[in-house]
C-alpha positions as CSV (number, residue, x, y, z in Angstrom):
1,X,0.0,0.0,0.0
2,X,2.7,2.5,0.8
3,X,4.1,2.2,-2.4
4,X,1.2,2.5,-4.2
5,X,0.0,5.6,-2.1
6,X,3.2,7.2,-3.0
7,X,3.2,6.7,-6.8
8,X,-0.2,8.5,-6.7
9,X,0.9,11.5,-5.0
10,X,3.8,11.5,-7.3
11,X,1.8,11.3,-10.0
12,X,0.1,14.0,-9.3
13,X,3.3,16.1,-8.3
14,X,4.7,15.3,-12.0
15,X,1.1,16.4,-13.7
16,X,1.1,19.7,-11.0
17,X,3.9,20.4,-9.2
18,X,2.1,23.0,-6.9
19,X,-0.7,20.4,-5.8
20,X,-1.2,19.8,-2.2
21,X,-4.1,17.9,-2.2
22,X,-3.6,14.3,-2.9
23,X,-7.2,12.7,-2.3
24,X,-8.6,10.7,0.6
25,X,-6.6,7.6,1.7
26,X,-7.3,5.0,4.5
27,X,-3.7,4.8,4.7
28,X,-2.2,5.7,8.5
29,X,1.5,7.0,8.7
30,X,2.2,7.3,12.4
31,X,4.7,4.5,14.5
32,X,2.3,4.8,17.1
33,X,-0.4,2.7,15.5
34,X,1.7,-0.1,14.9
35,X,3.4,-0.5,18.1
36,X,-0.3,0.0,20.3
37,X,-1.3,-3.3,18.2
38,X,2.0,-5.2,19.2
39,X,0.7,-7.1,22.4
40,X,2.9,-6.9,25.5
41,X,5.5,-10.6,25.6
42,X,3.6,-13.3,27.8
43,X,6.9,-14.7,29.2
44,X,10.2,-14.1,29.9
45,X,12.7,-13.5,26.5
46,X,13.4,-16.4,25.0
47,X,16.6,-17.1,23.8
48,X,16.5,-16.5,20.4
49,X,15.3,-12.5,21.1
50,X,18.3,-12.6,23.6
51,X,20.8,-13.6,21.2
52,X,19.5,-11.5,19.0
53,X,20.1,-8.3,20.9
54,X,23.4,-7.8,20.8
55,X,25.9,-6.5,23.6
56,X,26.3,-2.1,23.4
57,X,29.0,0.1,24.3
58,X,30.2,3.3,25.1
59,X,29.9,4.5,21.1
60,X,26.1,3.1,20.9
61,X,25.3,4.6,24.0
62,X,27.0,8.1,22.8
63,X,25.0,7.6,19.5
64,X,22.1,7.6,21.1
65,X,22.7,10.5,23.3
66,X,23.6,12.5,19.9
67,X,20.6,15.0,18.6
68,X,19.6,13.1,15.4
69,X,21.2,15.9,13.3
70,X,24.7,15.5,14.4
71,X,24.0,12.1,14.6
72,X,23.6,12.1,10.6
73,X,26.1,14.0,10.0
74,X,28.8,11.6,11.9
75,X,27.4,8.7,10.2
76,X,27.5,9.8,6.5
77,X,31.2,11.0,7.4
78,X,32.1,7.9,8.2
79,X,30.5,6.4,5.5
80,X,32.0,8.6,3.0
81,X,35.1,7.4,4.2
82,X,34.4,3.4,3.8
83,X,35.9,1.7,1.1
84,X,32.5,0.2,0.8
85,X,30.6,-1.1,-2.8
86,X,27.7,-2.5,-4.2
87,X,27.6,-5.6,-6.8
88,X,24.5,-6.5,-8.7
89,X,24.3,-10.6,-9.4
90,X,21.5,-12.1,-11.9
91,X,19.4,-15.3,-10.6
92,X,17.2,-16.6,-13.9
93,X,13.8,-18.3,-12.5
94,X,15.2,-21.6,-14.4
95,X,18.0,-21.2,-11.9
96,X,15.7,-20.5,-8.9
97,X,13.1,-23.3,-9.6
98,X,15.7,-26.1,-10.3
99,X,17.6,-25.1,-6.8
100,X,14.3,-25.1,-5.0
101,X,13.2,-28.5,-6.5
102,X,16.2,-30.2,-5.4
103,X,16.1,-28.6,-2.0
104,X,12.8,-30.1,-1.5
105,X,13.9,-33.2,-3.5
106,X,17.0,-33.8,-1.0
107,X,15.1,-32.2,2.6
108,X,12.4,-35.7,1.6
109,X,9.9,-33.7,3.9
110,X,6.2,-31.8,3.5
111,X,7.8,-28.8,4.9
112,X,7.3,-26.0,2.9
113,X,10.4,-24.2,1.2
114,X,9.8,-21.2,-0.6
115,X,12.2,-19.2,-2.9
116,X,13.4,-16.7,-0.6
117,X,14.6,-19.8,2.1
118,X,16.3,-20.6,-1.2
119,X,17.6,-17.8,-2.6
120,X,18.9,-16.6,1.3
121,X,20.7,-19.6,1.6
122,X,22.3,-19.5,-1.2
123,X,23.5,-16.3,-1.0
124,X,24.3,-16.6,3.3
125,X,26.6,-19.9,1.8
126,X,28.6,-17.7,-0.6
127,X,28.8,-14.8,1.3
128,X,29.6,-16.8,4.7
129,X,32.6,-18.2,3.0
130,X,33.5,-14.7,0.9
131,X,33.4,-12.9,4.2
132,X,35.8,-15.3,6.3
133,X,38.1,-15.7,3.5
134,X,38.5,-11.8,3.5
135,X,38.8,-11.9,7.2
136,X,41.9,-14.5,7.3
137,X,43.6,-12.4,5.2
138,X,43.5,-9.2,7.7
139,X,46.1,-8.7,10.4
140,X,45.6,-7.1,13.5
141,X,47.7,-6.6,16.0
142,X,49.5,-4.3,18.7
143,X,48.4,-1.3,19.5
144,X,45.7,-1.1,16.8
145,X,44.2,-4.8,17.8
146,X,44.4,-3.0,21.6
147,X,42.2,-0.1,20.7
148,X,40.0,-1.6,18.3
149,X,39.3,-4.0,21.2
150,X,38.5,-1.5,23.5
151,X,36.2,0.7,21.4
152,X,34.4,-1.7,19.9
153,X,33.8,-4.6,22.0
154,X,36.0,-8.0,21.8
155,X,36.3,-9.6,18.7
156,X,33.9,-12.0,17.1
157,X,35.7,-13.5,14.3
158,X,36.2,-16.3,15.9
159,X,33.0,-16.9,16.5
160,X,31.5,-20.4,15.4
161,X,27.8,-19.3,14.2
162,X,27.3,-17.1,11.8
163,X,24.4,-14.7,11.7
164,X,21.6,-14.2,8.9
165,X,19.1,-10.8,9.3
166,X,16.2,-11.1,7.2
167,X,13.6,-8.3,7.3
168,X,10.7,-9.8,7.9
169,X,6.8,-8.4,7.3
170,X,4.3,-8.8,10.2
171,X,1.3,-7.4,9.2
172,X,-0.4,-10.6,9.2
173,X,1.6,-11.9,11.6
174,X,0.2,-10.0,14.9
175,X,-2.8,-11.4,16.1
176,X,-6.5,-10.2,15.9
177,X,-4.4,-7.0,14.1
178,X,-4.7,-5.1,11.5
179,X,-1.9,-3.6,9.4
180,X,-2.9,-3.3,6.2
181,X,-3.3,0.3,5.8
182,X,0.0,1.0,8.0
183,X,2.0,3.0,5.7
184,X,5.6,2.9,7.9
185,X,8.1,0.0,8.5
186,X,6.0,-2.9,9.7
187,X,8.7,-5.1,9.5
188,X,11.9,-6.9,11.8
189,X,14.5,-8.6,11.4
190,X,14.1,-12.6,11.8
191,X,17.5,-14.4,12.7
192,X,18.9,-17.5,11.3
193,X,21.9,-19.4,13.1
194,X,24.1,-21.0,11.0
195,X,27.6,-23.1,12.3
196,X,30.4,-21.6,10.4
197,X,31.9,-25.1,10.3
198,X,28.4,-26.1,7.5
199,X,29.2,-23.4,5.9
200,X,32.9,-23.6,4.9
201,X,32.5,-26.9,4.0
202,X,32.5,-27.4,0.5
203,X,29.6,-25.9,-0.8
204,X,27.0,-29.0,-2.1
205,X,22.6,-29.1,-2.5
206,X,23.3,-30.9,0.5
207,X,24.7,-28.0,2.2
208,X,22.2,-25.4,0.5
209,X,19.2,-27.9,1.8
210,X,20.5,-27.4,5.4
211,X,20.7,-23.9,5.3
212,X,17.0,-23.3,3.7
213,X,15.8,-25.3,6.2
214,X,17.4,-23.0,8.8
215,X,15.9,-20.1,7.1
216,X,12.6,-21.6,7.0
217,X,12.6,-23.0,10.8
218,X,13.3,-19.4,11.7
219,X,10.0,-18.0,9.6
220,X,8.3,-20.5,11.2
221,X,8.8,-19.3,14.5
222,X,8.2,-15.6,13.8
223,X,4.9,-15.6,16.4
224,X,3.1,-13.1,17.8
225,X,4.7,-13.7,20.9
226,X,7.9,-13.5,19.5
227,X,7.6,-9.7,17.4
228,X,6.3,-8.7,21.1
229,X,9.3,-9.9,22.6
230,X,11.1,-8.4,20.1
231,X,9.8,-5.0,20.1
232,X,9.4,-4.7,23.5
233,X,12.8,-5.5,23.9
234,X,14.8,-3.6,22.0
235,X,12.4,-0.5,22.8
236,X,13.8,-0.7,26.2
237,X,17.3,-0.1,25.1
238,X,17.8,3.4,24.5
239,X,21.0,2.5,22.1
240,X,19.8,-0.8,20.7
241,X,18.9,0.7,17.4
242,X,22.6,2.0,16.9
243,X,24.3,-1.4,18.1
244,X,24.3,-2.8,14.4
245,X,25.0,-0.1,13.0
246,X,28.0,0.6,14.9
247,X,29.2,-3.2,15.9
248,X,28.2,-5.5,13.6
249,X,29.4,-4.0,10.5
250,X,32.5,-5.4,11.5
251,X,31.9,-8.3,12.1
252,X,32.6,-11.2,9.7
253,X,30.0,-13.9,10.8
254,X,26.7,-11.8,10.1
255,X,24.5,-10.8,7.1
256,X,21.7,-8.6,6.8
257,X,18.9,-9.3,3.9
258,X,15.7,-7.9,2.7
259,X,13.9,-9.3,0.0
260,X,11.6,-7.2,-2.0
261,X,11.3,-9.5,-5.1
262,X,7.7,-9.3,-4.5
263,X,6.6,-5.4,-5.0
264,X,4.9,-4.7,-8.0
265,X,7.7,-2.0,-9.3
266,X,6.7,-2.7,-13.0
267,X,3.1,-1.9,-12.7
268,X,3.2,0.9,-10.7
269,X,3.5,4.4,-12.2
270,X,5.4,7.5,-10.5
271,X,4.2,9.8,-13.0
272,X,7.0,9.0,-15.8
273,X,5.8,5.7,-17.1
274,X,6.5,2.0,-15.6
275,X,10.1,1.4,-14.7
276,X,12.0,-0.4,-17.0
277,X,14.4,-1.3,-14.1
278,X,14.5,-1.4,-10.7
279,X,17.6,-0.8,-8.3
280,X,18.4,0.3,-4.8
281,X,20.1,3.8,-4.0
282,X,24.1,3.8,-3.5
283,X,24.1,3.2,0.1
284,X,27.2,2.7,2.1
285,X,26.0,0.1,4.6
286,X,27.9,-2.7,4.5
287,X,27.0,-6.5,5.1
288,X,23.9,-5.6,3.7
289,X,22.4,-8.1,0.5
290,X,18.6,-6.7,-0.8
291,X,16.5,-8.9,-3.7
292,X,15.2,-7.2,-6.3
293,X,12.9,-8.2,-9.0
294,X,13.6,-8.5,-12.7
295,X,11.6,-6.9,-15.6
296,X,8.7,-9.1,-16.3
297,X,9.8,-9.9,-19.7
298,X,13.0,-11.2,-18.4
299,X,12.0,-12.6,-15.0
300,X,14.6,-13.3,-12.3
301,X,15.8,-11.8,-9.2
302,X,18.4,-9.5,-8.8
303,X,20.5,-9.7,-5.9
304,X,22.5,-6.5,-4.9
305,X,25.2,-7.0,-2.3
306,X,27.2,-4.2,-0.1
307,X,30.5,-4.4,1.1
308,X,33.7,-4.0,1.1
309,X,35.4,-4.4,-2.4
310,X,37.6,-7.5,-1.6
311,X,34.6,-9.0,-0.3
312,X,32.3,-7.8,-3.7
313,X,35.8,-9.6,-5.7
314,X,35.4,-13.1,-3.8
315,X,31.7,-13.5,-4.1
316,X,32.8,-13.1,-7.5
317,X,35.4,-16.0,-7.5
318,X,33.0,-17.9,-5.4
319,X,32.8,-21.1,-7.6
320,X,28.9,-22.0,-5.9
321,X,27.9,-18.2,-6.3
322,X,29.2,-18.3,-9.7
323,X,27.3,-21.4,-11.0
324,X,24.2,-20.0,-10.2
325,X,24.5,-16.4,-10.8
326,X,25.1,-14.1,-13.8
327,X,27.4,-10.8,-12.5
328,X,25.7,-7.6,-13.9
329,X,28.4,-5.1,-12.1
């Protein structure tokens, strides 16, 4: 709804650029509607919400004691600064349908396995093993180790999970609750444990079919109980919001993925005629994978990927990645 609601008023901003009446619309635009309908947690957090939030420190605590305009301004300094890119990889719907039919072929279960546990695992395979091979070849040490250490938290490359983010919707997910005409972010992240050990093992359908099914358990358990424990959670951390921002971007064993595959971006009309194609903006967060859909004429998924450049270079050697993907840039 969002997106359609905004295509209209843009519509009419093209055909009169001095409008400021845009119609009637059922749509509502405030957080506070959303988060009255989340239900308060029934039980203590479990332990998947508890591993989820992860430790602060002194810079997420400053962050959040920063005015939101200095606060910008620190962040897209940094940013600027980043030697951070995005690459764009092709996945045809032959590729996606044969993968998914020898996922479920291989898993020998009734459990349901859509494209995006897929397409997620895929991609969390490739990157996991881009990502530590990257890592191995950094050196720390002395004085810089020391520091790092200190201002950011201890180290977590040697940790032995590694972390998938997927933005998850939950409109229809909250019960007795409707979201349907809720215009903001309706949406958090859902985690996905992985041991780093599967996952630098060569990769294999066999591998791919134990990751999906990771990704799926963890849709699976994204309850009403557990987007109140969630939100309730984090909302009691004053600095919770800035942690990944701040901490996990340096971390090797994590991902974060959104899949908008689904939106209807080529039949929806801003006022210039349907898009002919369809790509994120150049941001500079790293770790940070988003699915895009392909013209209908072509069909597909594009996957765009940010990170650092020797990252972006060994997804692109990545033999796995490679069979299944076509590089666009």
């Amino acid at each position: 709804m969002f997106m359609h609601r905004w295509a209209d008023i843009s519509r009419k901003l093209v055909a009169d650029s001095t409008a400021t009446y845009f119609g009637v619309s059922n749509a509502v635009y405030s957080r506070s509607f959303a988060q009255k309908v989340v239900p308060t947690p029934q039980g203590p957090p479990i332990s998947m919400v508890q591993n989820m939030i992860i430790p602060g420190g002194y810079l997420s605590r400053f962050a959040a004691w920063l005015s939101p305009g200095i606060r910008g301004k620190i962040f897209e300094c940094i940013h600027a600064s980043t030697d951070i890119s995005i690459s764009c990889f092709y996945v045809s719907c032959e590729t996606i349908d044969r993968l998914c039919k020898s996922v479920k072929d291989i898993s020998a279960t009734d459990q349901h396995i859509s494209d995006n546990d897929v397409l997620t695992a895929a991609l969390t395979i490739a990157y996991a093993q881009s990502a530590l091979k990257h890592e191995s070849e950094r050196t720390n040490s002395g004085l810089a180790s020391w520091l790092k250490s200190a201002l950011f938290g201890s180290s977590s490359n040697n940790s032995k999970t590694f972390v998938t983010m997927e933005a998850a919707n939950i409109r229809r997910r909250i019960p007795n609750a409707n979201l349907e005409n809720y215009c903001g972010n309706a949406a958090l992240n859902m985690v996905v444990y992985n041991p780093v050990e599967l996952l630098q093992m060569p990769a294999s359908l066999e591998v791919l079919t134990q990751v999906a099914l990771s990704v799926r358990k963890s849709t699976n358990e994204l309850t009403g109980e557990y987007i109140a424990q969630v939100i309730h959670g984090a909302d009691a951390l004053s600095d919770a919001v800035f942690r990944p921002l701040i901490y996990n971007a340096r971390v090797a064993e994590q991902l974060m993925v959104t899949n908008i595959s689904r939106f209807r971006f080529y039949t929806t009309d801003f006022g210039w005629g349907i898009a002919q194609y369809v790509s994120q903006t150049n941001t500079k967060f790293p770790k940070f994978a988003m699915f895009f859909p392909a013209h209908p004429s072509k069909g597909g998924v594009y996957v765009h990927l940010v990170d650092s450049a020797s990252i972006l270079q060994h997804m692109q050697n990545n033999s796995f990645w490679a069979e299944m993907t076509e590089f666009v840039y």
